[in-house]
Structures are given as C-alpha cells and as structure tokens.
C-alpha positions as CSV (number, residue, x, y, z in Angstrom):
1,X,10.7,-106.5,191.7
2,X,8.4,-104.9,194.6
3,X,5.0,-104.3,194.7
4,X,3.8,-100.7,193.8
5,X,2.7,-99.0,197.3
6,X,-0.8,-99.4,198.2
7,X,-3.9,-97.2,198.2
8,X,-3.9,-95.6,201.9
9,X,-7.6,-95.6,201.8
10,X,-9.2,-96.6,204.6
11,X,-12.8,-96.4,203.5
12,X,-13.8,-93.3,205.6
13,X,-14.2,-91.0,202.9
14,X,-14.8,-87.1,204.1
15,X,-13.0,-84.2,203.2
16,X,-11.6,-82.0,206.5
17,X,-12.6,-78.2,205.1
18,X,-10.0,-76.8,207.2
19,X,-7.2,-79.2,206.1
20,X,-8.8,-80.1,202.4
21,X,-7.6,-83.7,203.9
22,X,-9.4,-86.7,203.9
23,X,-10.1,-87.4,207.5
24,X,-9.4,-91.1,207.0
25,X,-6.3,-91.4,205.1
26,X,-5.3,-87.8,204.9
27,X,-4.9,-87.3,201.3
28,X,-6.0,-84.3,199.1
29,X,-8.5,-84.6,196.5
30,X,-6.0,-84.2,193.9
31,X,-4.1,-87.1,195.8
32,X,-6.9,-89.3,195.5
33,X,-8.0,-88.7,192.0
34,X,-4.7,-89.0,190.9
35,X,-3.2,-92.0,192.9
36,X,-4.2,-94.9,190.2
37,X,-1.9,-92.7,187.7
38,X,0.6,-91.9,190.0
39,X,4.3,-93.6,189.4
40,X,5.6,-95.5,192.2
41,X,7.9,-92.9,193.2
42,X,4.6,-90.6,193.5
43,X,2.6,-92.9,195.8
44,X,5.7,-93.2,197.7
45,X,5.4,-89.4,198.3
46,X,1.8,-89.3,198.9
47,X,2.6,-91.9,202.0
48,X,6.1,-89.7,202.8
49,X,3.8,-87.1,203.1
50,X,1.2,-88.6,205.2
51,X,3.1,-88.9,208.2
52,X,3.6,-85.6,208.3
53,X,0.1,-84.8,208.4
54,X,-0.8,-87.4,210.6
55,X,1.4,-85.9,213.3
56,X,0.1,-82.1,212.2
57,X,-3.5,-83.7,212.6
58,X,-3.0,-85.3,215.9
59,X,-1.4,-81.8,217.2
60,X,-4.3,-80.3,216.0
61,X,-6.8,-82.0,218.2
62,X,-8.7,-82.7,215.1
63,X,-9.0,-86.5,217.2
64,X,-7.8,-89.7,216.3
65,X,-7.6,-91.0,212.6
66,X,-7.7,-94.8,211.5
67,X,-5.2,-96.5,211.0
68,X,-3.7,-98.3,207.9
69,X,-2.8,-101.6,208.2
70,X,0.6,-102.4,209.2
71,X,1.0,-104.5,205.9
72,X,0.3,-101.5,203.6
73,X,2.6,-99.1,204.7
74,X,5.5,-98.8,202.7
C-alpha cells in the first residue's frame, strides 16, 4: 500500500490576486481548504496540476517559487 501524497505546503502562505494561487505552493484556496478531505486520486491532481502552474508562473515573471522537497513529490 503507498502512502497518500503529501501536503505541497511549503509554509509561505500568500494568496497571488492575479492568479488566486498561493505563491508558495501554488494551490487555490479551495485546494487548500479542501486537501485533508481530498481522496488520494484528488491530491494527486492538485500536484498534476501544479506543474502546470509552476511553468505558467515562471513564464509569467511572477519570480521564483520555493521548492518542494524532492521526497514529497509524487
């Protein structure tokens, strides 16, 4: 049996208005409030979708974000 994904939370916690993404791990509010509810097939799309915004962010200019640990991405 694997282990459920972990939280991407990186502890920078501020809401991007013109995204409505965190700028540390790039989730919505909706994402965040909802993640300790969320099956493992939803967290897995929360992080699917998260590498997609990180390369949308990072062609934005909106600067560099940190980084989850190597371990905790799924």
């Amino acid at each position: 049996m694997s282990a459920p994904p972990p939280s991407p939370c990186v502890n920078v916690c501020r809401m991007d208005e013109a995204t409505g993404w965190c700028a540390g791990c790039l989730r919505t509010l909706d994402e965040i409030t909802l993640w300790s509810r969320l099956s493992e097939a939803g967290k897995q799309a929360v992080w699917d979708a998260l590498a997609q915004r990180r390369v949308a962010w990072l062609q934005q200019g909106r600067g560099p974000l940190p980084a989850p640990a190597a371990a905790d991405v799924p």
